[in-house]
C-alpha positions as CSV (number, residue, x, y, z in Angstrom):
1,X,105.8,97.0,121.6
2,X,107.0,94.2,123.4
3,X,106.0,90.7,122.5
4,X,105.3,87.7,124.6
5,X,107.8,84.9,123.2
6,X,104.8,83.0,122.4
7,X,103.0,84.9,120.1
8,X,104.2,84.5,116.8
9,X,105.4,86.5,114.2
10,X,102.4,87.1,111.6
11,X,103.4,83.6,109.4
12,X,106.4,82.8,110.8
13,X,107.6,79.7,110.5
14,X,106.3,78.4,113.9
15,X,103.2,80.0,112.8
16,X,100.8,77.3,112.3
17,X,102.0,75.4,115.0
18,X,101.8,78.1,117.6
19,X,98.8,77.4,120.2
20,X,95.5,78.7,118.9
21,X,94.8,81.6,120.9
22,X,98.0,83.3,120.2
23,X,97.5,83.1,116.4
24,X,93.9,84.3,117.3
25,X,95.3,87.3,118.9
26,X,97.5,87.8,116.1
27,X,94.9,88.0,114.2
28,X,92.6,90.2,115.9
29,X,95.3,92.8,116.6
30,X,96.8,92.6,112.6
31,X,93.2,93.0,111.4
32,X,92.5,95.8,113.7
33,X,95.2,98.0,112.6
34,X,94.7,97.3,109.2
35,X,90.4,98.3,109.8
36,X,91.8,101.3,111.0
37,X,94.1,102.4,108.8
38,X,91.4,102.2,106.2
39,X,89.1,104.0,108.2
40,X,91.4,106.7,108.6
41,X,92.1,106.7,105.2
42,X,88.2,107.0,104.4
43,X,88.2,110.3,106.5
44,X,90.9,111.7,105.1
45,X,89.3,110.8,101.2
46,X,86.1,112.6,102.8
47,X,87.4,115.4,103.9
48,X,89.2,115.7,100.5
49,X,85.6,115.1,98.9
50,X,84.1,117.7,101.4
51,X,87.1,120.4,100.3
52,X,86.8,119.9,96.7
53,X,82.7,120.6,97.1
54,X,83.7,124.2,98.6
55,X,86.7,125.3,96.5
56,X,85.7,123.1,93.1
57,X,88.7,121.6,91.1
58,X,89.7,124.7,89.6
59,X,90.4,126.4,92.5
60,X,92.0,124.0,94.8
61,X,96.0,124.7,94.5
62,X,98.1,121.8,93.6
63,X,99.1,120.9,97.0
64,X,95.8,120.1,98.0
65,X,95.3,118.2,94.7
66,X,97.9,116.0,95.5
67,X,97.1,115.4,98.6
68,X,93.6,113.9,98.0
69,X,95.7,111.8,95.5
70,X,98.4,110.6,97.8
71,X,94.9,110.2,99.9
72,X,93.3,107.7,97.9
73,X,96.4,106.4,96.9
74,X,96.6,105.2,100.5
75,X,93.4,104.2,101.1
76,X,93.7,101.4,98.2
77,X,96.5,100.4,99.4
78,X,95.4,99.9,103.1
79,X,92.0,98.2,101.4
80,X,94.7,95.8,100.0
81,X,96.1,95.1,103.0
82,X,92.8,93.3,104.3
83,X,93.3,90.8,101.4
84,X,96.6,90.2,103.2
85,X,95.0,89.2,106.9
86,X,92.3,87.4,104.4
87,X,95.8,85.5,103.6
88,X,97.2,85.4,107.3
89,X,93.8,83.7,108.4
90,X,93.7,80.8,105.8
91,X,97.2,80.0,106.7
92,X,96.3,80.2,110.6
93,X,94.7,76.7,110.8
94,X,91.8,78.3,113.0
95,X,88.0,77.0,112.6
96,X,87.0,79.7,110.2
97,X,84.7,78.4,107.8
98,X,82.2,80.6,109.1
99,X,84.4,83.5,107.3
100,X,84.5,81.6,103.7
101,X,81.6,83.9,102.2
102,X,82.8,86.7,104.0
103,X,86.2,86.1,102.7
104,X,84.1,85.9,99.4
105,X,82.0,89.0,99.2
106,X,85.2,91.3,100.3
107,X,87.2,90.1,97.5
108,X,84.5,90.7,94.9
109,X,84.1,93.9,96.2
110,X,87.6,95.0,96.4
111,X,88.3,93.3,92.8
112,X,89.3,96.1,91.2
113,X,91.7,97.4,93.7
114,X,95.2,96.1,92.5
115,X,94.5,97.0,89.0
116,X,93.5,100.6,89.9
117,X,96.3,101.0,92.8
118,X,99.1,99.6,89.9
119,X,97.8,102.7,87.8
120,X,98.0,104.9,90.6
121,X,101.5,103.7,91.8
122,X,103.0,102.2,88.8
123,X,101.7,104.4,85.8
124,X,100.9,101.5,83.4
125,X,101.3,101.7,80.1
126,X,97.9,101.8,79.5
127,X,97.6,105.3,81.9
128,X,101.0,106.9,80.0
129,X,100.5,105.9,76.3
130,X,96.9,107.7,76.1
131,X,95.2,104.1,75.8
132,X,93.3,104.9,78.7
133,X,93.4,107.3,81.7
134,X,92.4,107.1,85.3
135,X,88.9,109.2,85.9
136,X,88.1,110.9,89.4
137,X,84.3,111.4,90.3
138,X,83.6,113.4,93.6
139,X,80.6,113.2,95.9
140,X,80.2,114.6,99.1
141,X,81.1,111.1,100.9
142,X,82.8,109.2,98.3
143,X,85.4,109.3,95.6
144,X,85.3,107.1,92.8
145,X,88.8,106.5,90.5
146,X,88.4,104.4,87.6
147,X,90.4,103.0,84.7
148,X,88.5,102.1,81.7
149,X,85.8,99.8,82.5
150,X,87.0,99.0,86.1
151,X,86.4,101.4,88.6
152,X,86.2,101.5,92.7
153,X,83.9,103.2,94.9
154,X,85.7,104.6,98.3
155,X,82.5,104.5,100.6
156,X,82.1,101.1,98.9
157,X,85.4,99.3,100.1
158,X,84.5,101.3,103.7
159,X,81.3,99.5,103.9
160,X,83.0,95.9,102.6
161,X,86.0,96.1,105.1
162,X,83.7,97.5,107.8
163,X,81.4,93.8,107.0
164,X,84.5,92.2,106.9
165,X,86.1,93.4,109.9
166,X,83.5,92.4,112.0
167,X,83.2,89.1,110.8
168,X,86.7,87.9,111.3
169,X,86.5,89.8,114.6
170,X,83.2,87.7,115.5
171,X,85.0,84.4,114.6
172,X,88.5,85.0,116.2
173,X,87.3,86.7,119.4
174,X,86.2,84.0,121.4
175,X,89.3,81.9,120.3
176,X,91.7,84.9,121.4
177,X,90.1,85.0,124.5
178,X,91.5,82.0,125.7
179,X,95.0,83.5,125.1
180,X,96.6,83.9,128.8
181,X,98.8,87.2,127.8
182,X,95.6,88.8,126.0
183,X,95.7,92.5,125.7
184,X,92.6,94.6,125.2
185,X,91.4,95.0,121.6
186,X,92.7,98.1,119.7
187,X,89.0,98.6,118.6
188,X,85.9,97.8,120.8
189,X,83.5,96.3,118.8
190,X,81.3,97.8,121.3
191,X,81.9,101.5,121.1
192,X,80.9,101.6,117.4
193,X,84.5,102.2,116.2
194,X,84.1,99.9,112.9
């Protein structure tokens, strides 16, 4: 992909000084690729849902069991990733203040992410020592995984990064706009894609 010299890097050092409209576009295009990550991510954990509704746990081979692991895995990890642009936009210096309760709702609702992605990823203590273990509910559009009280909902965090997409896209939009080397969106807010 090649870059116009004056769009920054993503929090570069010349980051906050860069002109508005490129750290805009920055923006718009980091946040897209990160909705749809998740959204592919959500479609894969469906389609794992939908697969383990026809064979049942018993008689889905190991392969497949992983998969919808690795699956999930993924998806909380590309969730995460929004709390990162939620990052890249406070540092941006841009006019967001209409995001601040968006900001706020997506991080309540993604709360218990990091602690049940660490499980996933890092097999606490907790998960290997028999304190606690990580639980796996299945539903024909949802998975839940959770670790002793905390627990996450996959349709859930689709539904708050969907919100939340659409927000930061409705605030840094019009400010992108005025970017001279503007590309077209990845996503068309338009065509229903989020």
């Amino acid at each position: 992909m090649t870059r116009h010299p004056r769009v920054p890097a993503a929090a570069g050092p010349g980051w906050p000084s860069a002109p508005a409209p490129s750290r805009a576009l920055v923006i718009r295009n980091r946040t897209d690729e990160k909705f749809i990550a998740i959204k592919q991510q959500h479609e894969r954990v469906q389609a794992h849902c939908a697969l383990v509704g026809e064979l049942t746990l018993l008689g889905m081979g190991a392969n497949q069991h992983a998969r919808g692991l690795a699956d999930v895995d993924l998806y909380l990890t590309s969730v995460r990733r929004m709390l990162r642009i939620i990052e890249l936009i406070r540092r941006s210096r841009l006019p967001t203040a209409g995001l601040r309760q968006p900001f706020r709702d997506f991080e309540e609702a993604v709360s218990a992410v990091p602690t049940i992605r660490n499980a996933l990823e890092h097999l606490d203590s907790a998960t290997v020592d028999g304190r606690m273990s990580l639980g796996f509910g299945i539903a024909a559009d949802r998975m839940t995984v959770s670790l002793g009280s905390v627990m996450v909902d996959t349709f859930a965090l689709y539904e708050a990064s969907t919100v939340l997409h659409r927000a930061i896209r409705a605030v840094v939009d019009p400010i992108a706009a005025q970017e001279v080397h503007q590309q077209a969106p990845l996503l068309s807010l338009l065509e229903n894609n989020s």
